[in-house]
C-alpha positions in Angstrom: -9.9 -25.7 -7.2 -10.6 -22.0 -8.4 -7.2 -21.5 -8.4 -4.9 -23.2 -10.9 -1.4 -21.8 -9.6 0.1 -23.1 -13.2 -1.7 -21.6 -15.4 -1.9 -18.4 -12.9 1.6 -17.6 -13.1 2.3 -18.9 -17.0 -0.3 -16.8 -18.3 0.3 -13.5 -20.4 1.2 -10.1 -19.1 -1.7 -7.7 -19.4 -0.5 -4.3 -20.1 -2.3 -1.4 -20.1 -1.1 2.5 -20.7 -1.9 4.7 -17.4 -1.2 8.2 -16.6 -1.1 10.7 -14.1 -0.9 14.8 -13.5 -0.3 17.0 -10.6 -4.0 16.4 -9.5 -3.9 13.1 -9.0 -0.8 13.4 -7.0 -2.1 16.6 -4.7 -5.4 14.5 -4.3 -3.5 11.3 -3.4 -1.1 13.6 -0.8 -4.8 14.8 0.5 -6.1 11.3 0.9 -3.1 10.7 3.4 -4.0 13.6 5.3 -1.3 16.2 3.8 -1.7 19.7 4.4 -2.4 20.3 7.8 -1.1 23.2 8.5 -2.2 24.1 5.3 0.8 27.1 5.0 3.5 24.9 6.7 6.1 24.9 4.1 7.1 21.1 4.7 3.3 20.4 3.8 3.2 22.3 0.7 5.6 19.9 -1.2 2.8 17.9 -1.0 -0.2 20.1 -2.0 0.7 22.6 -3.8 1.7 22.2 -7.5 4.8 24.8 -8.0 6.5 22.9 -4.9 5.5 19.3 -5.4 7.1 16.0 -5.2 5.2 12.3 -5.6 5.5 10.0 -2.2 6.5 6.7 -3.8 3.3 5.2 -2.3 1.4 7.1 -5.3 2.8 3.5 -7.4 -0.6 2.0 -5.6 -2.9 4.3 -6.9 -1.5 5.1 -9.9 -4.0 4.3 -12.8 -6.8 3.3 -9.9 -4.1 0.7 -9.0 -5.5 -1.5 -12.2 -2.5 -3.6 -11.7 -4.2 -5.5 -9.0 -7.6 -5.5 -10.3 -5.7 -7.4 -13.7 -3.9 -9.8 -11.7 -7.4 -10.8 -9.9 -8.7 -11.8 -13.7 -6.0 -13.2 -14.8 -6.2 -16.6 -16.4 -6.2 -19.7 -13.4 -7.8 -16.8 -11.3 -11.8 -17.4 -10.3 -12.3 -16.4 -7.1 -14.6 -14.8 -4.6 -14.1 -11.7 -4.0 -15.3 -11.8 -0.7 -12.6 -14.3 0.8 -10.0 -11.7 -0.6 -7.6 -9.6 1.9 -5.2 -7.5 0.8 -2.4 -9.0 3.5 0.8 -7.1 2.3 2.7 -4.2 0.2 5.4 -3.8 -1.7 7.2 -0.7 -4.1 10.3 -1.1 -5.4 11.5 2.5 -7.1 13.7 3.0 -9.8 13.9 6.2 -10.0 11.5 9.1 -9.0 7.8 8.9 -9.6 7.2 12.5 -11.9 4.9 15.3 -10.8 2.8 14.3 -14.3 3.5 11.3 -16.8 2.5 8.5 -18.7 3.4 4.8 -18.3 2.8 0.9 -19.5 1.5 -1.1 -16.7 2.4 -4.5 -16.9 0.8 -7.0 -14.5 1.1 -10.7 -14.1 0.8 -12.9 -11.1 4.2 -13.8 -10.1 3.8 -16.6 -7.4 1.0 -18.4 -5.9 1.5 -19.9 -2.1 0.1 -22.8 -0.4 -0.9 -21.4 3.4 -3.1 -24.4 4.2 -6.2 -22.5 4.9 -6.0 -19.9 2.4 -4.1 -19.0 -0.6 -1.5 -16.1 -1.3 -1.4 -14.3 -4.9 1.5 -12.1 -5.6 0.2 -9.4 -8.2 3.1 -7.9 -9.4 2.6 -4.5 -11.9 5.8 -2.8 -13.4 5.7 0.8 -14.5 7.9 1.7 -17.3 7.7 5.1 -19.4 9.9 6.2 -22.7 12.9 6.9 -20.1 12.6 3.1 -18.6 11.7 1.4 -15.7 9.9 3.6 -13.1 8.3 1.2 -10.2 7.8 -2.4 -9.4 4.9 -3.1 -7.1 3.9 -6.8 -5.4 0.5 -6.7 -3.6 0.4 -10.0 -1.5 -3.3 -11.0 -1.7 -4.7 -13.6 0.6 -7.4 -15.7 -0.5 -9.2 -17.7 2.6 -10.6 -21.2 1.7 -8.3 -21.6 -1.2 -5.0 -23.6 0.0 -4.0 -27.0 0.7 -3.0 -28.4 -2.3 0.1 -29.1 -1.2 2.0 -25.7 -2.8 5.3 -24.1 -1.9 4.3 -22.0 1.4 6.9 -18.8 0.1 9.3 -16.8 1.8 8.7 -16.0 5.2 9.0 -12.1 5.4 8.8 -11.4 9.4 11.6 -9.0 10.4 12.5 -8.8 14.1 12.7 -5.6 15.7 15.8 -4.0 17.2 16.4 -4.6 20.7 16.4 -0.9 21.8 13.5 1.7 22.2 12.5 3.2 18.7 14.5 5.9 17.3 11.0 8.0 16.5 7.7 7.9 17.7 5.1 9.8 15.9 1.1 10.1 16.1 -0.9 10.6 13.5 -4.7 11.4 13.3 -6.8 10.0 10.6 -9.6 12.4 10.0 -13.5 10.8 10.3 -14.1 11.7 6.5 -10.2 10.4 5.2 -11.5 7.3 3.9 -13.8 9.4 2.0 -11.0 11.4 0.5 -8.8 8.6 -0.2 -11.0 6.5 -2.7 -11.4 9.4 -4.4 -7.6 8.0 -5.8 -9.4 4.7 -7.5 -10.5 2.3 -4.5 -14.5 2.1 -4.6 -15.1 -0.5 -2.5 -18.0 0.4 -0.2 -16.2 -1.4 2.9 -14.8 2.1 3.4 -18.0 4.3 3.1 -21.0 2.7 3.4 -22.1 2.0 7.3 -24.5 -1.1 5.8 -22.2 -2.5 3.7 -19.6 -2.4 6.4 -21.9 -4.6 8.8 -22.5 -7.1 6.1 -18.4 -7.8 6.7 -18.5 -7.9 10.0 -17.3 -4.8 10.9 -19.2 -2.1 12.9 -18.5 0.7 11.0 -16.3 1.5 7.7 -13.0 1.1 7.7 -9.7 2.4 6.5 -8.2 1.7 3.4 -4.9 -0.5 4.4 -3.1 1.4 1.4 -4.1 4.7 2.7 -2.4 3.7 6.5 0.7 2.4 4.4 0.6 5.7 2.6 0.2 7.6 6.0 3.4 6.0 7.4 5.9 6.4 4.2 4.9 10.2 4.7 6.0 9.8 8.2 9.2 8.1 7.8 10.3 10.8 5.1 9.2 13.5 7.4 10.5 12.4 10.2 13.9 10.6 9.0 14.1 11.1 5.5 14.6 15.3 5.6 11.5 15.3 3.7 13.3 14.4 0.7 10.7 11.4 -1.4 13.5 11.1 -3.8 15.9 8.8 -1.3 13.6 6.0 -1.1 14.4 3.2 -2.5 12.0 0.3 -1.4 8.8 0.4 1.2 7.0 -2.8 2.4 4.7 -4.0 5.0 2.4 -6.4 6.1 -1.2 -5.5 7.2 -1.6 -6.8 10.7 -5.1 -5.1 11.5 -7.7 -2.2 11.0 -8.3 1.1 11.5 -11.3 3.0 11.9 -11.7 7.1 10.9 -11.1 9.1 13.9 -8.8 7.1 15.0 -4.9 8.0 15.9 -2.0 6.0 14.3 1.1 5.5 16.3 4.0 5.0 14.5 7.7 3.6 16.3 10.6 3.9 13.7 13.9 2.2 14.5 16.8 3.8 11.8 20.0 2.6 11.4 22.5 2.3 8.2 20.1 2.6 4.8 16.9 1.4 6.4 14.3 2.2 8.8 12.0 -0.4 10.1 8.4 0.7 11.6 5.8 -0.8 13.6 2.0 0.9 13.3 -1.0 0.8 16.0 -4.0 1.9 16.8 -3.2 4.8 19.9 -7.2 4.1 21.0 -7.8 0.7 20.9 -4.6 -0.3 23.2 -1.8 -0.3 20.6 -3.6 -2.8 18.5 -1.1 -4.0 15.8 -2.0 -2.0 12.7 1.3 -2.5 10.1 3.8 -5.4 11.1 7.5 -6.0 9.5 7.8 -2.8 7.8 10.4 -2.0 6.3 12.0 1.3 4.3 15.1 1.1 2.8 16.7 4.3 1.7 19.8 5.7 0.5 
């Protein structure tokens, strides 16, 4: 089996210094489709430099998210990279993300599942600077044609909705050229740009980056619930339930109550399909 879960999960940290200005972080915000209107004050603490504050989201970018690319090299790793889905999300803050700063990315793979049909890596990549611990971020990665060997199957993460209509409803457009914009932030991969290589994975035309529609709806949720304010965010995770497709419209339901917000995310045109699924922001 390419996948030797022991050796996987026993093997080394890989470390690696990364770092980060207000650039990166207006980019990122731009990626997500910040800024529109472009003089609406609320938008400016995400573009503009004198006002700005870091969406906790920019954990997955920062450094061109080399945390995950580490964890899919890592020893007891040999995979293709073509039976790889990025199936879920995780940021866990410890304090603010800065404007600008410099940080050791650790990354290990911290658990490997047994689904039956496919396999699920958890990359995990902490962020620590000279003041301590910043972020600790768990990408779930499944890996199709790899289980069966009998593994743990891991915790099951499904969260069931409140039975009452959503506190918040919000749409959001994602422009035709966002995907464009967004892997400008460190994710090449041609699935979200190139029409031919799109086709070649089945899909009629490029898609979305699922870490741009997770981005997309943390900036809603602080919008919308939050006051704006980035800094009361304390975890954010979801699962990636489907696609979405530039030009598209995200819908986005948001049930608050004490310290968390839960959110479900689909695509407005093609009949609510399910987009983000058990999401969850906890806050204080």
């Amino acid at each position: 089996m390419p996948i030797d879960p022991a050796k996987a999960v026993a093997a080394e940290p890989r470390s690696a210094e990364i770092s980060w200005d207000h650039k990166d972080v207006q980019l990122y915000h731009l990626g997500l489709g910040a800024g529109i209107p472009a003089t609406d004050p609320d938008e400016l603490r995400y573009t503009l430099e004198s006002r700005l504050h870091v969406l906790p989201s920019f954990a997955t970018v920062a450094g061109a998210g080399m945390g995950v690319v580490g964890g899919l090299s890592a020893p007891g790793i040999d995979i293709d990279l073509a039976a790889v889905l990025h199936g879920g999300q995780t940021v866990t803050l410890h304090r603010p993300v800065p404007v600008a700063g410099r940080a050791v990315s650790t990354s290990r793979v911290a658990a490997v599942y047994d689904k039956g049909k496919a396999a699920v890596l958890v990359l995990r990549s902490e962020a620590s600077d000279a003041d301590g611990p910043l972020w600790t971020s768990d990408a779930q990665i499944f890996v199709r044609g790899e289980g069966g060997w009998g593994g743990d199957r891991g915790p099951s993460e499904r969260l069931a909705l409140p039975d009452r209509e959503p506190d918040r409803t919000v749409e959001r457009p994602v422009r035709e050229e966002q995907a464009l914009l967004y892997r400008l932030s460190g994710d090449w991969n041609p699935l979200h740009a190139d029409p031919e290589f799109a086709k070649l994975a089945g899909f009629e035309r490029p898609i979305l980056h699922g870490l741009c529609t997770y981005g997309m709806t943390l900036k809603a949720v602080v919008d919308a619930v939050l006051g704006g304010d980035v800094t009361r965010v304390r975890s954010y995770r979801t699962r990636f339930a489907g696609i979405v497709f530039p030009g598209e419209t995200l819908r986005i339901r948001m049930w608050a109550d004490e310290g968390r917000v839960q959110v479900t995310v689909t695509a407005v045109e093609r009949d609510d399909a399910p987009v983000l699924a058990d999401t969850l922001v906890e806050h204080s």
